[in-house]
C-alpha positions as CSV (number, residue, x, y, z in Angstrom):
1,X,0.0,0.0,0.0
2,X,1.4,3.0,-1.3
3,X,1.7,6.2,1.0
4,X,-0.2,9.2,-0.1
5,X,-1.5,12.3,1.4
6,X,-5.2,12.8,2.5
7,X,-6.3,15.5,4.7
8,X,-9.6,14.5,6.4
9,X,-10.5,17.0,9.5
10,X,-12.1,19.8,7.4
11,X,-14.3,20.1,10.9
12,X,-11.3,21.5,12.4
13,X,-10.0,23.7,9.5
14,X,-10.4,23.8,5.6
15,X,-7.8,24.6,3.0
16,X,-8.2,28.1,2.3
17,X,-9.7,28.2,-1.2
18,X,-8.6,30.0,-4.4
19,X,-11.5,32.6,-4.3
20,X,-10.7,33.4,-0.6
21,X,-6.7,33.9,-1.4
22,X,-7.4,35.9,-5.1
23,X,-10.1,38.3,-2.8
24,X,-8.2,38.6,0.3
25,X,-4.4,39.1,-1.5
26,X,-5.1,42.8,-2.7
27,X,-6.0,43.3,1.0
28,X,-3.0,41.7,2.4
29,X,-0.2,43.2,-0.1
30,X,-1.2,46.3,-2.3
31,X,-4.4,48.3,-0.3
32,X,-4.0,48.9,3.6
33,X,-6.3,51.7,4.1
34,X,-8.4,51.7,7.7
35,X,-11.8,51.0,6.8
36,X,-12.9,53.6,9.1
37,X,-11.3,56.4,7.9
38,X,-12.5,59.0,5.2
39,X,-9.6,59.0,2.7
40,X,-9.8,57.5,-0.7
41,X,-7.6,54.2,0.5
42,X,-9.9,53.7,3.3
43,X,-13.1,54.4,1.8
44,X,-12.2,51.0,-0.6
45,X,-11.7,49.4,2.7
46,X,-15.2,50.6,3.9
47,X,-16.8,49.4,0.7
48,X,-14.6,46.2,0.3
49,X,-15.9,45.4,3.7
50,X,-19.4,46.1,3.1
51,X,-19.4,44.4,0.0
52,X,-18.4,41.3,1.6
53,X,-20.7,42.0,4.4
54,X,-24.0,42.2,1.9
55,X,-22.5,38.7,0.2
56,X,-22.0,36.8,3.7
57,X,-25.7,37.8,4.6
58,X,-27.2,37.1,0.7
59,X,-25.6,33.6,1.3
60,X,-27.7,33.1,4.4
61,X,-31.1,34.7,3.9
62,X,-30.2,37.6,5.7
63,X,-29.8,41.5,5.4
64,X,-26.7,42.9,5.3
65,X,-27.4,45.0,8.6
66,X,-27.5,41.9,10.7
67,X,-24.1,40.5,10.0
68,X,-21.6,41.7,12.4
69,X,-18.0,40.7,12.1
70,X,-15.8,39.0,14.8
71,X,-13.0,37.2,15.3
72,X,-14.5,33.7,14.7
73,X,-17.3,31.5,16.2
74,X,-16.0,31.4,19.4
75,X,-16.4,35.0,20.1
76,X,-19.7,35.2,18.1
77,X,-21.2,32.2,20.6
78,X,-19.4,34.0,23.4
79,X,-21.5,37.5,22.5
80,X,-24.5,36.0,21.5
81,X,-24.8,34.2,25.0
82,X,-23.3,36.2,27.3
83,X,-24.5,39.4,26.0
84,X,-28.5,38.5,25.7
85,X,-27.9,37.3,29.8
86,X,-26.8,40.8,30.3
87,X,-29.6,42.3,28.1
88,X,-32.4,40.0,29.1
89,X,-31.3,39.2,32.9
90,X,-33.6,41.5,34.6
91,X,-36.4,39.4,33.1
92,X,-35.2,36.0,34.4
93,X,-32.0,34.0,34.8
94,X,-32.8,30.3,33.1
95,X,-31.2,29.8,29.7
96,X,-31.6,26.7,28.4
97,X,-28.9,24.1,26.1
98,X,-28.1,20.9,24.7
99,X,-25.4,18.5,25.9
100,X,-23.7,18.0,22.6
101,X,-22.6,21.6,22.3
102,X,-19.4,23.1,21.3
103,X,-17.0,24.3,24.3
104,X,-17.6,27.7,23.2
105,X,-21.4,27.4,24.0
106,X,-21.2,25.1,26.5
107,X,-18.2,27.3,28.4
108,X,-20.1,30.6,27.9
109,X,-23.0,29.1,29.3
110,X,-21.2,27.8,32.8
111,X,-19.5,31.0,32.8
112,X,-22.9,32.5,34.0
113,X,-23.6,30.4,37.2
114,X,-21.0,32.1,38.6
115,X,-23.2,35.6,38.0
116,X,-26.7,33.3,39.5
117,X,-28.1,32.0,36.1
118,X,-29.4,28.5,35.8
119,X,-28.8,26.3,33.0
120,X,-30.6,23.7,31.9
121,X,-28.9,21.4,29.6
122,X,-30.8,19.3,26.9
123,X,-30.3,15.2,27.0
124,X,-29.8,13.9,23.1
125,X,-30.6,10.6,21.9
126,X,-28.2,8.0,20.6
127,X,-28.0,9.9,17.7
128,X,-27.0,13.1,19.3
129,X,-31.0,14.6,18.3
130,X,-32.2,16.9,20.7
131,X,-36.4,16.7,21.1
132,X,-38.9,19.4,20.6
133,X,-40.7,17.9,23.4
134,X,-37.9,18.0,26.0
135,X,-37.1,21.6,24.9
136,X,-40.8,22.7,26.0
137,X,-41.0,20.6,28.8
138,X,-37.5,22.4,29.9
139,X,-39.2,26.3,29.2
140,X,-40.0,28.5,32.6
141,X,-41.6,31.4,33.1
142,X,-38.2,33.0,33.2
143,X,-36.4,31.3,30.5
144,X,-34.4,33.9,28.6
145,X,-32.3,32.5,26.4
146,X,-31.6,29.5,24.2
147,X,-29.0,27.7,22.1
148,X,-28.7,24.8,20.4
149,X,-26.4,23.6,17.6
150,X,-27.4,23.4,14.1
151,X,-24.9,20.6,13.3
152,X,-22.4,18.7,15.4
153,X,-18.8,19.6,14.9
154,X,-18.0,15.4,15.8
155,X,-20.6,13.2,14.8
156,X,-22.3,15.6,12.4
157,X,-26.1,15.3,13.4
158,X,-28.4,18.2,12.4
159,X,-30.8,19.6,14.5
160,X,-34.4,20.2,14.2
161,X,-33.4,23.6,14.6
162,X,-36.7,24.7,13.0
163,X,-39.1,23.1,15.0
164,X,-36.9,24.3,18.4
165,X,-37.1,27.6,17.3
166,X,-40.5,27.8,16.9
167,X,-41.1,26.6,20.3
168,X,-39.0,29.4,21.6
169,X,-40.7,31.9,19.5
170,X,-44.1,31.0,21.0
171,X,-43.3,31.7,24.1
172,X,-40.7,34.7,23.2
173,X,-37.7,33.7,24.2
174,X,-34.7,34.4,22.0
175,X,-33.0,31.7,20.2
176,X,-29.5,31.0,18.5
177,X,-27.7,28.6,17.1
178,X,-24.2,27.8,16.6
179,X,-24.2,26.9,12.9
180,X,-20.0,26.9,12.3
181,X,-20.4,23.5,11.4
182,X,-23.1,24.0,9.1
183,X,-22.7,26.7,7.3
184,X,-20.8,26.4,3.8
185,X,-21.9,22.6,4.2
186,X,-25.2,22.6,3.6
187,X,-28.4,24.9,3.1
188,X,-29.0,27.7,5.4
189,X,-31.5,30.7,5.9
190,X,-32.1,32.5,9.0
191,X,-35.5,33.0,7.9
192,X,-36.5,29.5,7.0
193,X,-34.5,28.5,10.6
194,X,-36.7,31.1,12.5
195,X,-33.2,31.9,14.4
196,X,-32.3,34.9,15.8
197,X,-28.8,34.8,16.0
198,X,-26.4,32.8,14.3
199,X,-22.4,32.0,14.7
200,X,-20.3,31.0,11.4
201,X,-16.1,30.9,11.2
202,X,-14.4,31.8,8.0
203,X,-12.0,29.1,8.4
204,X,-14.7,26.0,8.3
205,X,-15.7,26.9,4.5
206,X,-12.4,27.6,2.8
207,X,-12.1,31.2,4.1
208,X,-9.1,32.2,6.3
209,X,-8.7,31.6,10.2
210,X,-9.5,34.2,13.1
211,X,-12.7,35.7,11.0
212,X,-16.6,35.0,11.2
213,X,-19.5,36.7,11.9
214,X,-22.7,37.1,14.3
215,X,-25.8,37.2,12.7
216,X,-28.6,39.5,14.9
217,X,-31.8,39.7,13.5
218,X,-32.8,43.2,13.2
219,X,-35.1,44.3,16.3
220,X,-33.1,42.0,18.7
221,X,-31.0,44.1,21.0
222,X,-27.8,43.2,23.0
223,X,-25.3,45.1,24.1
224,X,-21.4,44.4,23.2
225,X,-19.1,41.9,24.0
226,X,-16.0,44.2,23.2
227,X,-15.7,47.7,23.8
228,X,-13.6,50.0,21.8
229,X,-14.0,52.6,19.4
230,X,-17.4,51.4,18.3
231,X,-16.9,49.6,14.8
232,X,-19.3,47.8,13.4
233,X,-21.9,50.0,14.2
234,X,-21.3,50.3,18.1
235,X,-21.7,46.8,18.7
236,X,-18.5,44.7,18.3
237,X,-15.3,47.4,18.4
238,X,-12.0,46.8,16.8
239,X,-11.1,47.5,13.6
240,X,-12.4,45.2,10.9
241,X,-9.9,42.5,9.2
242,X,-10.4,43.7,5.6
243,X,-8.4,40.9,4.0
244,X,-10.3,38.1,6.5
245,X,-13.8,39.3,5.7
246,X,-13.1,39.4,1.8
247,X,-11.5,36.2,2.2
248,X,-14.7,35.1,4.1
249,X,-17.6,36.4,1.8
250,X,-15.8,34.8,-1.4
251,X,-14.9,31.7,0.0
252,X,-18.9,31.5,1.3
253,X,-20.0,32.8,-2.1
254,X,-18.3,29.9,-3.9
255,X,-19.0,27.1,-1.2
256,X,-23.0,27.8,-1.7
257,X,-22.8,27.5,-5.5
258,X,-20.4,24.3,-5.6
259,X,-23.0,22.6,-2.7
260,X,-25.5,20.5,-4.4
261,X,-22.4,18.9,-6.8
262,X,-20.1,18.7,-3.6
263,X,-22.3,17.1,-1.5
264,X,-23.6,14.3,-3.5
265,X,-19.9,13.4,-4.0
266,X,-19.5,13.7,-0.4
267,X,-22.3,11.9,0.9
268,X,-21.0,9.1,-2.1
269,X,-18.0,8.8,-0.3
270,X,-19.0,9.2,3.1
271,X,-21.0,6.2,2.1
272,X,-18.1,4.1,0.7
273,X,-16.4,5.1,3.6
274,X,-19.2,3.6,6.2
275,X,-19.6,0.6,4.3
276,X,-15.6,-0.6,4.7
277,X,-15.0,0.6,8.3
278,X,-18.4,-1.2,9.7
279,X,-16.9,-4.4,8.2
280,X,-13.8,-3.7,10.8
281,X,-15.2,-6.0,13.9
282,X,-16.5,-3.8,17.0
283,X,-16.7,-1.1,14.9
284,X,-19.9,1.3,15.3
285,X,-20.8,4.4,13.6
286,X,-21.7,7.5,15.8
287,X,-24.6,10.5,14.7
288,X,-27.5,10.6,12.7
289,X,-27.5,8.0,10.1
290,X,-29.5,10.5,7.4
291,X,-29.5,13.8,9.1
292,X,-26.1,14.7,9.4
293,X,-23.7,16.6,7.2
294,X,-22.1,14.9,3.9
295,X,-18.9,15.0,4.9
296,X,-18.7,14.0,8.2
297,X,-17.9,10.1,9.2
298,X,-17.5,9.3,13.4
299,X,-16.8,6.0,14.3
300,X,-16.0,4.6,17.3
301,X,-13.5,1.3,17.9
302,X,-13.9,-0.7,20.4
303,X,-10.6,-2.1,22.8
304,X,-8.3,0.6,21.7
305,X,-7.4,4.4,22.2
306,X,-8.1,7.3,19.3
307,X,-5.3,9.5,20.0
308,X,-3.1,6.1,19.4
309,X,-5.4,5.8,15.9
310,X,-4.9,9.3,14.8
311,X,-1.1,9.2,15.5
312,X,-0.4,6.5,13.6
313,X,-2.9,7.0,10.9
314,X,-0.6,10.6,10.5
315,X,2.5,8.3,10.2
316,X,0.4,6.9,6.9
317,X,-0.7,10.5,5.8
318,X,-3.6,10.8,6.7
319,X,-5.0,13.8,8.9
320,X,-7.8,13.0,11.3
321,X,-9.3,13.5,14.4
322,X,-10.3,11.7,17.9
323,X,-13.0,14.5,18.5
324,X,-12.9,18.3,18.7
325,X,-9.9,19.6,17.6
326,X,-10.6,22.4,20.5
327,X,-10.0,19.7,22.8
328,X,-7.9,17.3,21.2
329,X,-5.2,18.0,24.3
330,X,-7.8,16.4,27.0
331,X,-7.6,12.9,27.8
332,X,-11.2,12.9,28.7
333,X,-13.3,11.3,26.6
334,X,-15.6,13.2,24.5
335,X,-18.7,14.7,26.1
336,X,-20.4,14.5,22.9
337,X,-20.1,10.6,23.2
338,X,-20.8,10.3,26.3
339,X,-23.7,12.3,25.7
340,X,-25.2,10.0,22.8
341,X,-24.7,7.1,25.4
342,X,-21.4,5.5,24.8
343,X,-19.4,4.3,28.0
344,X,-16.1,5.9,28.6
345,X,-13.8,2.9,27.5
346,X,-15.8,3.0,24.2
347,X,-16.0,6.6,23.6
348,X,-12.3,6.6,24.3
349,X,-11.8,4.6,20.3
350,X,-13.7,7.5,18.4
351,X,-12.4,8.8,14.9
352,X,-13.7,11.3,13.1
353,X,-13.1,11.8,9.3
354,X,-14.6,14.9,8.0
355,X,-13.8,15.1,4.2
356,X,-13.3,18.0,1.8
357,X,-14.9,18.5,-1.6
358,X,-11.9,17.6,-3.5
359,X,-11.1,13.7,-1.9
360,X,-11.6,10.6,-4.1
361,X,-12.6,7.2,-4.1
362,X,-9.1,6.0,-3.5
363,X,-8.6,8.5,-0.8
364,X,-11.5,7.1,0.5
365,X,-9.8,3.5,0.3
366,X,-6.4,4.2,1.3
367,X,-8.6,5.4,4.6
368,X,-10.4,2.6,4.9
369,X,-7.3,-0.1,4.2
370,X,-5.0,2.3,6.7
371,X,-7.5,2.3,9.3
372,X,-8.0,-1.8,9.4
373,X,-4.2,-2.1,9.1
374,X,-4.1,0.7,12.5
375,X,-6.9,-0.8,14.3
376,X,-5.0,-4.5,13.8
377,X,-2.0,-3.5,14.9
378,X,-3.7,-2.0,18.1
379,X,-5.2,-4.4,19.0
380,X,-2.8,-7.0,19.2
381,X,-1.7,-4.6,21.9
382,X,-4.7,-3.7,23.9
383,X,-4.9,-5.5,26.8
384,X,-8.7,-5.0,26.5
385,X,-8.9,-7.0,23.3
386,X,-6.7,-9.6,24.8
387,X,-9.3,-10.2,27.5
């Protein structure tokens, strides 16, 4: 078996695509102008940003007065959450989440017990779906705030997000969803979704890394996270990365118009893939078997350790992941895991390929014959397979 290269954790970062480099590189070496000043150079900064600002929003189903730039998703969850406690506290302190959430939700939201808010946190099933009904059931009268995922960042199920946001919207409660996963991937529309707010990264769609966006819908009112000189219309300060958010709205522009092609190829070879790793004994797949995004494929091996898998799978060329790459330092098993119902030894063998537009069939074999080679080999050394 011939060594090649395949990079498969486009959940932790994508390549950064042609249209993002050709839009950002006039940005990063020939115009420098601060887009919030009134000379010529910075007045093509100004429109340069708003330009990609009005594409970001067109890509979403929203105006281009409700997208707000940021440093990435986690400081757009972070503002989103911890700025609606602030705005909405007087009126309750009960927000509400799932158990499957990204660190920067689910951090934000412990955060706030410190300042006397409760949280109530969402069980999944073994698919990693929350339910409408447990969402109602969980609503008080003084339930301020919710958030729940649109897709999972490991075992790619997507959310009913919809239907939850409807039930928050009947009883008029703000609701937001951290779609970094999502969008790029596969349709989204704020409208449609009935959110309102949303979190995307740059970095998860072929744009650059440290830029994304909060989308507030117009009418909803929280104050800032950051403070500043009042960019972005008074409500996130700092001055806006010109090159990042052209980089963004072209790379979002093109991975909307590629998505029906891309994603039949990648749900053909997410498929492919399934159908050779579950032949791998005590092998199970993890997430939604339908509802979940194209590109993502979680398994879970018994007897043996990921971050042992990943390593050596890296020695073969292949890039992967155990998890989060957030929390790819933490010998703790995933909470997502856990959260679906796997036991800690189990949730310990998790791998998670999450493919890119451009892999092929044999990439997709080379995975699957590496892996069985990897998980072989491991075995014969896992005193947990030996007994």
């Amino acid at each position: 078996m011939q060594k090649r290269f395949v990079y498969a954790d486009n959940a932790a970062t994508s390549p950064l695509s042609k249209e993002a480099f050709d839009a950002m590189k006039p940005w990063l070496t020939e115009k420098w102008g601060n887009p919030s000043s009134i000379y010529s150079a910075a007045r093509d900064a100004r429109k340069a940003v708003e330009m990609a600002r009005a594409d970001i929003a067109d890509s979403i189903g929203a105006k281009p007065e409700e997208i707000y730039f940021t440093s990435g998703g986690t400081e757009a969850d972070n503002w989103a959450i911890k700025s609606s406690a602030k705005a909405f506290g007087k009126k309750g302190r009960h927000l509400i989440t799932s158990a499957i959430e990204h660190h920067a939700v689910s951090s934000s939201m412990e955060s706030l017990t410190s300042e006397g808010f409760e949280i109530t946190v969402l069980p999944v099933d073994k698919y990693g779906m929350v339910s409408p009904a447990d969402l109602e059931k969980a609503i008080r009268p003084d339930t301020i705030f919710i958030s729940i995922m649109l897709a999972n960042n490991e075992i790619g199920t997507i959310q009913p997000i919809e239907e939850l946001a409807e039930i928050a919207k009947k009883h008029n409660i703000p609701f937001h969803t951290d779609a970094v996963q999502a969008v790029g991937h596969i349709p989204v529309n704020v409208d449609e979704l009935k959110v309102d707010m949303l979190s995307m990264s740059s970095h998860k769609f072929g744009g650059p890394q440290g830029v994304g966006a909060l989308y507030i819908r117009k009418g909803v009112r929280i104050p800032p996270l950051m403070h500043g000189g009042g960019h972005e219309r008074g409500r996130r300060s700092g001055t806006e990365n010109v090159a990042g958010v052209c980089g963004m709205a072209a790379a979002l522009k093109h991975a909307v118009e590629i998505m029906p092609e891309a994603n039949a190829h990648l749900k053909h070879i997410s498929d492919r893939l399934f159908d050779k790793l579950l032949q791998i004994p005590y092998t199970q797949a993890t997430g939604h078997p339908e509802k979940r995004l194209p590109g993502t494929v979680s398994v879970v091996f018994n007897y043996i350790e990921g971050e042992s898998i990943i390593l050596l799978l890296d020695s073969k060329g292949i890039s992967a992941s155990s998890g989060s790459a957030c929390t790819s330092g933490s010998l703790d098993p995933s909470h997502v895991l856990l959260a679906i119902g796997l036991p800690h030894e189990v949730a310990h063998g998790s791998v998670r390929l999450s493919l890119g537009k451009d892999i092929t069939e044999e990439d997709a074999d080379y995975i699957a014959e590496s892996l069985t080679e990897v998980v072989d080999r491991l075995r014969t050394m896992s005193p947990l397979w030996k007994g």
